[in-house]
VOSE-179685 format. One record per residue: x negated, y, z of N, C-alpha, C, O, CB in turn; residue in one letter. Coordinates in steps of 0.05 Angstrom, whole numbers, padded with zeros to 5 digits. Each point is the difference from the previous one (the first is absolute). Glycine has a CB too. Layout:
X  Y  Z  X  Y  Z  X  Y  Z  X  Y  Z  X  Y  Z  A
...
This chain:
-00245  00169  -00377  00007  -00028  00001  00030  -00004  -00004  00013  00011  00018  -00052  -00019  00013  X
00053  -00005  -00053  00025  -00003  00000  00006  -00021  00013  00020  -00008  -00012  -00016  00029  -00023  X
-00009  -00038  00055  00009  -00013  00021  00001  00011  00033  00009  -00010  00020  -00025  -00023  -00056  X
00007  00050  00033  -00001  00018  00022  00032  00005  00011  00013  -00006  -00020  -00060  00029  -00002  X
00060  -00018  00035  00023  00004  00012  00003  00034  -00001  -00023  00007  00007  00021  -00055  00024  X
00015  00069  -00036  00017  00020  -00004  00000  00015  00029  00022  -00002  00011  00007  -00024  -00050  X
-00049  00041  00054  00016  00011  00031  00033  00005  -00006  00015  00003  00019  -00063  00029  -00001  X
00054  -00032  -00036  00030  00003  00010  00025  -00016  -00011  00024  00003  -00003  -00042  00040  00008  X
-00006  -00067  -00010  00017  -00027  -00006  00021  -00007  00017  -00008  00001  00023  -00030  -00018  -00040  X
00069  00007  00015  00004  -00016  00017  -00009  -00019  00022  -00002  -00021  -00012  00018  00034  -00018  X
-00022  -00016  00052  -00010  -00021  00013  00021  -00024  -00007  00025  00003  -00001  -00049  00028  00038  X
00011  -00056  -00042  00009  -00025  -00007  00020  -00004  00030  00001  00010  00023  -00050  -00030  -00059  X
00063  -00001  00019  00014  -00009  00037  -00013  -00017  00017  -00022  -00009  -00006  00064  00010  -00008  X
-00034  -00004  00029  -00021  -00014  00024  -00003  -00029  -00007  -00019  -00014  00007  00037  00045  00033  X
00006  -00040  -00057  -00004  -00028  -00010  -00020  00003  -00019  -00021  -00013  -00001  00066  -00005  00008  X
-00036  00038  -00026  -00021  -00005  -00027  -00035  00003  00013  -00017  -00016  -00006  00060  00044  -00036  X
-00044  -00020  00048  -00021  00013  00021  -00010  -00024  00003  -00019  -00008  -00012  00037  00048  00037  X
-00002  -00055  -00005  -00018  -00025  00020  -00011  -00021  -00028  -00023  -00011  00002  00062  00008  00057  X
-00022  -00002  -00084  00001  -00017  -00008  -00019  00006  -00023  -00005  -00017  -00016  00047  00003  00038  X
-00053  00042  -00024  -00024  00020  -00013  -00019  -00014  00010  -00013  -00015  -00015  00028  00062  00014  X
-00020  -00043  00026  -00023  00003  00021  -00006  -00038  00008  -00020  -00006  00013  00039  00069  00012  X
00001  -00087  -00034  -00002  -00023  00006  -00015  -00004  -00028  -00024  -00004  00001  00064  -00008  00035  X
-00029  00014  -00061  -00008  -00001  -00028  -00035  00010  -00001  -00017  -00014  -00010  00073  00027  -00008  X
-00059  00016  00033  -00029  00004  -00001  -00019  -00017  00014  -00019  -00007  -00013  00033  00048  00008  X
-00012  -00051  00033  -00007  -00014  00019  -00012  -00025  -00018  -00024  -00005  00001  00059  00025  00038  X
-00019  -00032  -00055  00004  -00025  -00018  -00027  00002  -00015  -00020  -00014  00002  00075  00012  -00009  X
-00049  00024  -00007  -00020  00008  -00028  -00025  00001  00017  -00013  -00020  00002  00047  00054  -00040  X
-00041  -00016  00049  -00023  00005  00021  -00013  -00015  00007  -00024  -00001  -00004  00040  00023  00016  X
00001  -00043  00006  -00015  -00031  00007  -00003  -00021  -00017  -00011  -00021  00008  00027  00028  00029  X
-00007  -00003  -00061  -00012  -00007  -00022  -00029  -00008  -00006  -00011  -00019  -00011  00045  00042  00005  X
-00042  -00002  00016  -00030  00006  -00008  -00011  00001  -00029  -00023  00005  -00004  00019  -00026  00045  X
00019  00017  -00057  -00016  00006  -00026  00011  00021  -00008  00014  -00006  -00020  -00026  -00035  00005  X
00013  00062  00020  00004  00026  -00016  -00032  00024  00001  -00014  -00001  00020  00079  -00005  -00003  X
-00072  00020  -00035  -00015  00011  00000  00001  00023  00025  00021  00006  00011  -00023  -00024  -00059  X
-00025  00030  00055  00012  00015  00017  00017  00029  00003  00012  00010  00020  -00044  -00038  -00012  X
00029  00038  -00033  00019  00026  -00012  00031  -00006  00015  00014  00011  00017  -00043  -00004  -00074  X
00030  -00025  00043  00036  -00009  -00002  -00005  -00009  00033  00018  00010  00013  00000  -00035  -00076  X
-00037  00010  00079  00009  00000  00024  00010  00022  00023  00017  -00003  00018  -00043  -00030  -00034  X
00010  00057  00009  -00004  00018  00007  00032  00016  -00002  00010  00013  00018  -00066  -00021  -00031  X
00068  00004  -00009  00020  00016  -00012  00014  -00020  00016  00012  00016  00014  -00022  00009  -00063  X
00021  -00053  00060  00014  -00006  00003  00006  00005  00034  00021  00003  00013  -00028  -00027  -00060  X
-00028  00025  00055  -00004  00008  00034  00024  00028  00003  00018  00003  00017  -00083  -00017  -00012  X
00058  00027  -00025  00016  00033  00006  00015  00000  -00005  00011  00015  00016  -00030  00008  -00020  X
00038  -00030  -00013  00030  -00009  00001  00009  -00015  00030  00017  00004  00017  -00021  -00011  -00073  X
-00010  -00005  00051  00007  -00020  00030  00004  00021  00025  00020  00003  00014  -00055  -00047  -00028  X
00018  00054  00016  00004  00015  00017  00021  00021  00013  00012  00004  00021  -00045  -00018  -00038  X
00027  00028  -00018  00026  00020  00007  00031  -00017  00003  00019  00008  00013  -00046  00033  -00044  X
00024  -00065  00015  00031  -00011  00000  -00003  -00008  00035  00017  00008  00016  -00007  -00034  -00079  X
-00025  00014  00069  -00004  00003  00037  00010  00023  00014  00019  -00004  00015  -00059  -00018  -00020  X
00028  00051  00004  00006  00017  00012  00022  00010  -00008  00008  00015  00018  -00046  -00012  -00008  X
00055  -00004  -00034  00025  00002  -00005  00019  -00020  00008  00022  00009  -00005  -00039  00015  -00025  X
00017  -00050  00042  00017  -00017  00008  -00001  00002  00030  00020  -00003  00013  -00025  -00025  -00054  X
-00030  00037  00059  00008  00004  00022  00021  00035  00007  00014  00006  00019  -00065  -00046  -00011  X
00046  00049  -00021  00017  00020  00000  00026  00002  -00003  00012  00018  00012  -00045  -00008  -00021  X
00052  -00034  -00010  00021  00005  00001  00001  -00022  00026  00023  00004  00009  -00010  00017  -00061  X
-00023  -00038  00066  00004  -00010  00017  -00001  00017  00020  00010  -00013  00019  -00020  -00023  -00038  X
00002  00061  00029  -00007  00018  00016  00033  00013  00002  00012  00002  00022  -00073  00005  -00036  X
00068  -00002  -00001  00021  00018  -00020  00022  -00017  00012  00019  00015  00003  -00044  00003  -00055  X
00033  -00045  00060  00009  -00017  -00008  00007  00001  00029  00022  00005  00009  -00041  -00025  -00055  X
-00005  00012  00063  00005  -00001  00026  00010  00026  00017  00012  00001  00021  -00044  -00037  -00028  X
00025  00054  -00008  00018  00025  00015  00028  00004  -00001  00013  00018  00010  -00049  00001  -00018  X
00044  -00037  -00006  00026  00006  -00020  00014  -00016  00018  00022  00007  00008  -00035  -00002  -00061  X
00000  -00029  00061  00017  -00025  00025  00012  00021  00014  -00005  00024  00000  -00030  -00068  00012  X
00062  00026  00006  00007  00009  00021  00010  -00023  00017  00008  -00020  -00010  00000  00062  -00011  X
-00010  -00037  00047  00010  -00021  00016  00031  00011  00010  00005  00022  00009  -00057  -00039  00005  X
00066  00000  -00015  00029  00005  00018  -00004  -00004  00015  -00013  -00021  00000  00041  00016  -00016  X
-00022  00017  00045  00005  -00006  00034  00028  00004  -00002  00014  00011  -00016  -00058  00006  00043  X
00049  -00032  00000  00019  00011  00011  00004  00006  00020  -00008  -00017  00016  00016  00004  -00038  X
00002  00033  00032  00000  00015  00022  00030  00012  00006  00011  00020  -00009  -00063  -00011  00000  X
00066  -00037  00033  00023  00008  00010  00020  -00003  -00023  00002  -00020  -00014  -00025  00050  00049  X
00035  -00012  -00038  00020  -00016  -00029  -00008  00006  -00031  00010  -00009  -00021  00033  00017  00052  X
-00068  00012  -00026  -00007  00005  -00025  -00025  -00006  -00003  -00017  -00006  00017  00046  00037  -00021  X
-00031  -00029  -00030  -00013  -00018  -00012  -00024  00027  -00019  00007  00012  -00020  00041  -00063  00020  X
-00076  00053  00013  -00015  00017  -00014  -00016  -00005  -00010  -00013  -00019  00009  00023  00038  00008  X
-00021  -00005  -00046  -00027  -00009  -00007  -00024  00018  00012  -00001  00024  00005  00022  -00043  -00048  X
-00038  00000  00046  -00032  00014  00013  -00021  -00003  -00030  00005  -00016  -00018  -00001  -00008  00082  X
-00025  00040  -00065  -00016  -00011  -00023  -00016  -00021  00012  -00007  00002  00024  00005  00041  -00051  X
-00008  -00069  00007  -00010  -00020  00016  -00034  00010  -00003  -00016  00013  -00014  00060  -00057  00005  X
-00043  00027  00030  -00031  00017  00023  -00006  00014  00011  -00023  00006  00006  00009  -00013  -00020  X
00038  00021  00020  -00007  00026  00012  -00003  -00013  00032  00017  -00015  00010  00012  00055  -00048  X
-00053  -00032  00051  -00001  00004  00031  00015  00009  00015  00008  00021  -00010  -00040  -00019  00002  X
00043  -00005  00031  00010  00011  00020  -00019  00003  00018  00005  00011  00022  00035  -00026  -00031  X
């Protein structure tokens, strides 16, 4: 399939991504597409899904919160439990 995506494609950015995955949504609820091409657009969808929640995963680890504590000023990673 030459629409198929590359395992070792770049992942899109998280914008191009969302705005992939709004564009498919569109077409889909459409309802007039045959079902081949629906099919192909479900699985794209998807993966552009599980690649956007991932850099969001990626994203949130990366946060940090500043405290402060006494005169200094540290970062914690955000969410971490105490």
């Amino acid at each position: 399939m030459p629409d198929t995506p590359d395992q070792d494609a770049p992942l899109p950015s998280f914008e191009t991504g969302l705005e992939e995955l709004e564009t498919i949504v569109k077409e889909l609820e459409s309802g007039d597409l045959p079902l081949q091409r629906s099919l192909e657009l479900f699985e794209k969808g998807m993966k552009l899904s599980k690649a956007c929640r991932k850099q969001l995963e990626e994203a949130e680890s990366r946060v940090e919160i500043l405290v402060r504590k006494g005169d200094t000023v540290t970062a914690e990673p955000f969410g971490s439990e105490k």
